[in-house]
Structure formats: C-alpha cells, structure tokens
C-alpha positions as CSV (number, residue, x, y, z in Angstrom):
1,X,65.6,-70.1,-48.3
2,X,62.8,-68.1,-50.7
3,X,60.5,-69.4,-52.5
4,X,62.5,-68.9,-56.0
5,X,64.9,-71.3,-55.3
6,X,64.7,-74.9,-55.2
7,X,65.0,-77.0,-52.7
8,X,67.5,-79.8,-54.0
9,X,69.6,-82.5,-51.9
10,X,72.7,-83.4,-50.6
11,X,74.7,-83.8,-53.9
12,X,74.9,-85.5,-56.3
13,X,72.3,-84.7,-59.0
14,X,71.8,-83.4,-62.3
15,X,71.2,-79.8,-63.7
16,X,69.5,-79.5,-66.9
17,X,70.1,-75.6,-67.8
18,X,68.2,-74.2,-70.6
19,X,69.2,-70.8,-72.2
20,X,67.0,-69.3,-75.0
21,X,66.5,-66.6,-76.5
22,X,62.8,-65.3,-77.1
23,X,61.3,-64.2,-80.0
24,X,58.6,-62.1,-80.4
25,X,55.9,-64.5,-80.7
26,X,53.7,-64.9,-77.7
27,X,50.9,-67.3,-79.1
28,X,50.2,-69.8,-75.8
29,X,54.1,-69.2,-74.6
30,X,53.6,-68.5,-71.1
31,X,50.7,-70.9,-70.7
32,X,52.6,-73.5,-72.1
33,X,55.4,-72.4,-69.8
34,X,52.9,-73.0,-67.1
35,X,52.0,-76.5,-67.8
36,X,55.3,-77.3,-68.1
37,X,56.1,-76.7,-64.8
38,X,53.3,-78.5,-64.0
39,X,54.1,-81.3,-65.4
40,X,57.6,-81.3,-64.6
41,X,57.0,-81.0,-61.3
42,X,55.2,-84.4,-60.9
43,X,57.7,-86.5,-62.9
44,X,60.0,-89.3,-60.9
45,X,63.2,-87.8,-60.2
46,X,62.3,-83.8,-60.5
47,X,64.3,-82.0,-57.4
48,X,63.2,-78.4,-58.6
49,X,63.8,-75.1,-61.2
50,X,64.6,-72.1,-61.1
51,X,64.0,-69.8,-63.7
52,X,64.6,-66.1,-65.1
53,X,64.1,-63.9,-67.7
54,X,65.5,-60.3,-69.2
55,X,63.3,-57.8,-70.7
56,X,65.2,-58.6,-73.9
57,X,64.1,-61.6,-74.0
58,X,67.1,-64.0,-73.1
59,X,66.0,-66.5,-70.6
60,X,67.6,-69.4,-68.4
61,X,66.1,-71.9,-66.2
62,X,67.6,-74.5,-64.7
63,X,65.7,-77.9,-63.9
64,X,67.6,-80.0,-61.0
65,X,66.7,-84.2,-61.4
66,X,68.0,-87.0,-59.5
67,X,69.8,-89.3,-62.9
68,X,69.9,-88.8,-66.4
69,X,67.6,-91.9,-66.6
70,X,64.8,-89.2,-65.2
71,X,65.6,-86.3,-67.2
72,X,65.8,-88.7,-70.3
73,X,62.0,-89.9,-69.3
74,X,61.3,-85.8,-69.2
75,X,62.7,-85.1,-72.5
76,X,60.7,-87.7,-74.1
77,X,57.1,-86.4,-72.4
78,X,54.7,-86.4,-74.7
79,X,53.1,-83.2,-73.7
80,X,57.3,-81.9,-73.2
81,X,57.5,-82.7,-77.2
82,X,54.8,-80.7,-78.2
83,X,56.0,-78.0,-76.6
84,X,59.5,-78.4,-77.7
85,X,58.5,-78.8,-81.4
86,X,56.6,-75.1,-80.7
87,X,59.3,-73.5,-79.5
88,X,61.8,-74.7,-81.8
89,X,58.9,-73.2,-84.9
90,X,57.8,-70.2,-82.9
91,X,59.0,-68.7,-79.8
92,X,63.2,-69.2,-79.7
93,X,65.5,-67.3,-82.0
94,X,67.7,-69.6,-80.1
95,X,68.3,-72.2,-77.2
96,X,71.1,-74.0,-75.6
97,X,70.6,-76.9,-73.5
98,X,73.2,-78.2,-71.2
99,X,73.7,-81.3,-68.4
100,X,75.7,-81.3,-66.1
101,X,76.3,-83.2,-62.8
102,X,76.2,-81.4,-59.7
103,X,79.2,-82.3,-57.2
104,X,79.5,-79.6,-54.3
105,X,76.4,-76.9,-53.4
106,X,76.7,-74.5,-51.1
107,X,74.3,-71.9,-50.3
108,X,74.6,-68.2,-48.0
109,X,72.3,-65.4,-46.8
C-alpha cells in the first residue's frame, strides 16, 4: 500500500466524498486545505482521505470515518465552518458532498 491511499478497516464505515469545482481564487486555499487535514486527522472516528485534483480545477477527496455520529461532529468543527463558509464565498464554482456507507473493499497491486 502507498502512501496516497488510506489505510481504512475491515468494513463497515462511512465515505464522505467531496467534489468541487475550483475557482480562480487562491487567497489562503491550500493553507486552509492544509489545516484541514490537520485537523481532520485528529478527530474521533477519522479512518483516512484521499484526495486529487485536475489542472482544471475539479477536485475530489474522499474522507473515510467510523459513523455518521463522527462525521456529523466533523461537519460541525468550528475551525471546519470557517473554512466551509470560505469556500462556499470564494474558492468553489461548485461542490457536491455525498455519504455513503461502505459494505465490501477490496484492494490489488
């Protein structure tokens, strides 16, 4: 296994996949990005993300938690609300946000 992919559990769990669009504001984006990582990362019930982005600016990441209770408690992060509000105002065109439930993962060379 690399580096880029997380390292999530026997399922069940949850995936919290995020697909924006970028704009062409930069303003703080990628540290912002950074710290929420960060802080993602040492939240009860985070499993892992993996994340890419195009050169035209469409993006997804997908966040992997243990129950919607902590993916709930991650939405309503202070620090996560700040820098949602900012990306709604500034640096998406557009997002999507989906949960779903993981059942079966498999994984190959």
């Amino acid at each position: 296994m690399t580096s880029d992919f997380a390292g999530t559990p026997e399922p069940p769990y949850y995936a919290v996949i995020f697909t924006s669009q970028r704009t062409d504001v930069d303003d703080g984006y990628a540290a912002m990005a950074d710290r929420m990582v960060e802080l993602a990362s040492k939240q009860s019930g985070f499993l892992g993300m993996e994340s890419v982005r195009d050169a035209g600016g469409l993006g997804i990441t997908v966040s992997y938690w243990t129950s919607l209770e902590a993916i709930a408690a991650w939405r309503a992060h202070a620090e996560h609300r700040i820098a949602q509000a900012t990306g709604r105002k500034q640096w998406y065109a557009h997002f999507e946000t989906r949960i779903a439930r993981v059942e079966r993962a498999s994984s190959g060379p």
